[in-house]
N, C-alpha and C positions, 0 to 999 in steps of 0.2 A: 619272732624271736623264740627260741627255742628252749625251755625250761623244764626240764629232768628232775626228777623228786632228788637225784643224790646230788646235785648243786645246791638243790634247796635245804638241804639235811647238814653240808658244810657252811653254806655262809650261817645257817642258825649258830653254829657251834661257833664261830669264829666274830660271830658280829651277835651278844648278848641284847642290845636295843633291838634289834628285829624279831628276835625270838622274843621280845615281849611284845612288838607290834604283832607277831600275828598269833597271840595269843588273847591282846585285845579286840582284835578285829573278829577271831571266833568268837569270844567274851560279847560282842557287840550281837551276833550276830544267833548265837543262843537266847539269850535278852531278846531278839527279835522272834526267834519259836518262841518264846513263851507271852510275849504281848501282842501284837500284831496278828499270830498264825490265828488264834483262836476266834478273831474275828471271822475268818472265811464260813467257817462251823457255828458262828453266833444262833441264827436263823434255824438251824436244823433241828439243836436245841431247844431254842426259844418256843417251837412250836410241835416238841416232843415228836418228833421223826426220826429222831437217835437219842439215846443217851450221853451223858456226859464222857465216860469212858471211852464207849465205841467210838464217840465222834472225834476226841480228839485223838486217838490213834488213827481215824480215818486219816485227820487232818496231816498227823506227823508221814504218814508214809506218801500221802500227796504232794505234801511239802520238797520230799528228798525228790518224788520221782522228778516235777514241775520244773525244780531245780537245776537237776543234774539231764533231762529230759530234753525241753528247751533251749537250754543254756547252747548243746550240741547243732541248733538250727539256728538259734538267732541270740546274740548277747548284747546287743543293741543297747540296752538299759546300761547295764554294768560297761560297756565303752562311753558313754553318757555321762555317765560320776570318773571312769575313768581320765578323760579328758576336761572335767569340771573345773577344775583348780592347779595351777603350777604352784609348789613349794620350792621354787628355786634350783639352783645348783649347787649349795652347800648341801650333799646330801647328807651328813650328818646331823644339821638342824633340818634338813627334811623331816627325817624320821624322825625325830623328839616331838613335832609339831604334829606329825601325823599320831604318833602315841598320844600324845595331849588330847587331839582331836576323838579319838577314841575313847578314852580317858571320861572325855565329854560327854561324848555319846551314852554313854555302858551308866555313868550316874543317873542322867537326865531320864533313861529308860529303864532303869532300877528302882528309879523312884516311884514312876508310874506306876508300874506293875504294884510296887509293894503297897499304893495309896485305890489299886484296880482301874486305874484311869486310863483307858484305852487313847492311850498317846499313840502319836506317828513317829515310829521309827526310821520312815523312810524321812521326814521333815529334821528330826531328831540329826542323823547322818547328814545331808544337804547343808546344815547350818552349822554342824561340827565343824565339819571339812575346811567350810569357807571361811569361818573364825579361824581357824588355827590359820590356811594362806594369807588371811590380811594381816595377822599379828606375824607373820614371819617376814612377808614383805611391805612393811609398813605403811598398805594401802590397796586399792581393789588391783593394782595389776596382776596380782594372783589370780583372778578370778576372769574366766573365759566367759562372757556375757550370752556367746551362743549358745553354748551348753546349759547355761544357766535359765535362756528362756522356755527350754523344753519344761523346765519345774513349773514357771506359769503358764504352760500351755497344759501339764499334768493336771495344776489346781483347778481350770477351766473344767477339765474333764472332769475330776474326782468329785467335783461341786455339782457344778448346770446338769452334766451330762447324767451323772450318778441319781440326782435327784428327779432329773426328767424322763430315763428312761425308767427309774421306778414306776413312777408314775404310770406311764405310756403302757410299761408290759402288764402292771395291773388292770388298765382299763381294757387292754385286748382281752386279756383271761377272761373277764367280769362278762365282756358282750359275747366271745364266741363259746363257753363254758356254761354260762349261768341256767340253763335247762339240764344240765345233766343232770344223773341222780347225785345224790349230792353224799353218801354215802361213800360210792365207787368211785366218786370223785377224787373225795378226800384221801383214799387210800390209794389213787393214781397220782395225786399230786406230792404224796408222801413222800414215795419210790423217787420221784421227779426232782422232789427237793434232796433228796441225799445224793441225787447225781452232779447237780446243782452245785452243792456245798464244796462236791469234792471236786469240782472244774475251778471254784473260788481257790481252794485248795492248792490247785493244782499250777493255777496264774500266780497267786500268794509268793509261792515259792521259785517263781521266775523276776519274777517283779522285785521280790524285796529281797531274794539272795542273790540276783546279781547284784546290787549296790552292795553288797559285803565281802561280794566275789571280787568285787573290782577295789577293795579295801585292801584286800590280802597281797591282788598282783600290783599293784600300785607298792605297796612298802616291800615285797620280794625282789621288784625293780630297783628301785632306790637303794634296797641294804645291796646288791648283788653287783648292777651294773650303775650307780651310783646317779643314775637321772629315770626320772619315770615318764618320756619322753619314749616313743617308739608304737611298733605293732603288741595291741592287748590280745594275744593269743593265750588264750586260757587251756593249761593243760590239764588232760583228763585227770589225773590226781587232786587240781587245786579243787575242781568243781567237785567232785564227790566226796573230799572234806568238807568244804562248805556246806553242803548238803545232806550230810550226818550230823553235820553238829546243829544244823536248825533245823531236821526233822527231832532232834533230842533235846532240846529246847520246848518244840509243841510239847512232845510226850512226858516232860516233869513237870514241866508250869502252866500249861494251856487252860486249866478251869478256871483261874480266876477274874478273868478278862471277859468270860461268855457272859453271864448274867445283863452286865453294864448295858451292853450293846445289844444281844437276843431278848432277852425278857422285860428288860425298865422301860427299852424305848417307843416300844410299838407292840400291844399284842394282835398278834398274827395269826391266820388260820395255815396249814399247809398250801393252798396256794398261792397265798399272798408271799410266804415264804420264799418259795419257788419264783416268784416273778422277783423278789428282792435278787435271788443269788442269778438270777438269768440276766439282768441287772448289769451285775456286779466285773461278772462273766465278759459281757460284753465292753465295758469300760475296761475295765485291766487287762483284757487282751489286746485290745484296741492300742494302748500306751504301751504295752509292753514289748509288740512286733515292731512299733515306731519308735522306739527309744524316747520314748519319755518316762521319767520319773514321777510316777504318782504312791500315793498314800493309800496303800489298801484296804489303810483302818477308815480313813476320809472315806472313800467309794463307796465301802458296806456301809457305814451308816448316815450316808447322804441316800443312797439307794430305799434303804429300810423308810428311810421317813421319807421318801416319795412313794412309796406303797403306803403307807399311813394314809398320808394325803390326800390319796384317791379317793377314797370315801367320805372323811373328812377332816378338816385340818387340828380340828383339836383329838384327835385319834394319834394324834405325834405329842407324844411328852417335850414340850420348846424349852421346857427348864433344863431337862437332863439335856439336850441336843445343844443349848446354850454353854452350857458347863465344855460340852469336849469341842466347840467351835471356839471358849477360849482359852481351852488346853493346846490346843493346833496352833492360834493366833501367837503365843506367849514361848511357841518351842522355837520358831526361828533364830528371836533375838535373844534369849534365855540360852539355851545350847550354846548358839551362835557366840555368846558372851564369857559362858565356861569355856570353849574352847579357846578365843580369844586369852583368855587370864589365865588359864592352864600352859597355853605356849609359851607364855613370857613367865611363868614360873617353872616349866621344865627346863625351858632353855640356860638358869641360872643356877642349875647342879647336874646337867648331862651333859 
């Protein structure tokens, strides 16, 4: 289906609910640079291999490339949430509910940020979405159960697999590393970890802005050809908005979020660094060329505290690791439930 920036430019002018949809959906997805992005960079930080500044400029132009990069070979993710949830064929309470949904979203991760609590935006978005389809069609037939399982097969990954491959690439480092000079080392593994960081970076912004990608063509569908039903072909204009507005997201808001996750939860040497985002690396690529939806924020710090672990388990702060395991646990049904009461409150003055 073929979508031209100047269709896109008249249905805004002509249908005022969509130009507010996709100005939540940006809204949503800046919120997502500035909470989320900074975890990729957490670790680089964390163990003075960049500074604050550098790193999350690193972060924001990794974000856009990743974004817009990616997006052009595989959009797998973002057709994933695409295909997630049916809002019906009234597409006028479509869009209210998708606003709503957003609405949901853009609090829920506003709040985060403002309290530093490295929330999941991509869990955040997932449980908007599918509150606002149950509250519209008053029960789960909104909700595609296939698409839906890729989310527990994302959490499998971003959990077991995050935490085991910490683990796993720390203990190779420790046994084929541990004779070198340890100086040269350190200053190899520094290098290592900022390449690291920026391949976090770099998956970051495929992973979690196609779920915002597919926010945007999802409600241009709906205000334009009035069902979000069809081929998700993303035009080059949608993706490289997308992907300015969440590399400018990392770059206003990105420091507050680093501390949480690089410095509280584990400290780290550079290589242990480096195996976290090697880690990382290999988890969100893995879910991101398979369409699954995972939580970037989950990954990096299920990863980090499997390099903890390695050495020994109380080298993992369990309290702070407790705290955002029931910030994760609590954003399903939470969002899930603003979004829910957001749609049955838009739907009764739009």
């Amino acid at each position: 289906m073929d979508l031209d920036f100047t269709t896109f430019l008249q249905a805004l002018v002509n249908d005022p609910i969509l130009g507010l949809i996709v100005l939540l959906c940006l809204g949503g997805t800046f919120v997502n640079g500035a909470t989320d992005a900074p975890n990729a960079i957490a670790t680089v930080v964390g163990t003075k291999a960049m500074k604050p500044g550098p790193a999350v400029i690193m972060a924001a132009i990794c974000n856009f490339v990743g974004l817009f990069g990616i997006t052009m070979v595989s959009s797998a993710v973002a057709k994933t949430i695409f295909n997630m949830v049916d809002f019906g064929g009234d597409y006028h309470a479509a869009l209210v509910a998708l606003a709503a949904a957003m609405v949901a979203i853009i609090v829920w991760g506003a709040t985060a940020w403002y309290f530093g609590i490295p929330t999941s935006q991509s869990h955040s978005l997932i449980a908007g979405i599918t509150g606002a389809a149950i509250a519209l069609q008053g029960g789960l037939a909104g909700v595609n159960p296939h698409e839906w399982m890729k989310v527990i097969y994302g959490l499998v990954i971003s959990t077991g697999l995050g935490f085991g491959c910490g683990y796993l690439f720390t203990r190779i480092i420790r046994l084929t590393c541990g004779r070198l000079n340890r100086m040269k080392a350190t200053r190899g593994f520094r290098y290592a970890q900022i390449v690291g960081g920026a391949g976090v970076a770099l998956l970051h912004g495929a992973q979690d802005g196609q779920k915002f990608l597919s926010m945007v063509m999802l409600g241009v569908m709906i205000g334009i050809y009035g069902s979000g039903e069809g081929d998700a072909t993303f035009p080059l204009w949608m993706i490289a908005l997308v992907s300015f507005t969440m590399a400018l997201g990392t770059a206003l808001g990105g420091k507050k979020i680093i501390k949480s996750v690089g410095v509280d939860m584990v400290n780290m040497e550079s290589w242990q660094g480096f195996a976290a985002c090697l880690s990382s690396c290999f988890c969100i690529g893995l879910a991101t060329f398979t369409g699954m939806p995972v939580s970037t924020t989950h990954t990096n710090t299920t990863a980090i505290m499997g390099v903890g672990a390695e050495k020994r388990l109380k080298n993992v702060k369990w309290n702070l690791a407790g705290n955002m395991v029931l910030t994760w646990i609590l954003t399903f049904p939470g969002c899930g439930l603003l979004a829910f009461a957001f749609t049955h409150l838009f739907l009764m003055f739009m």
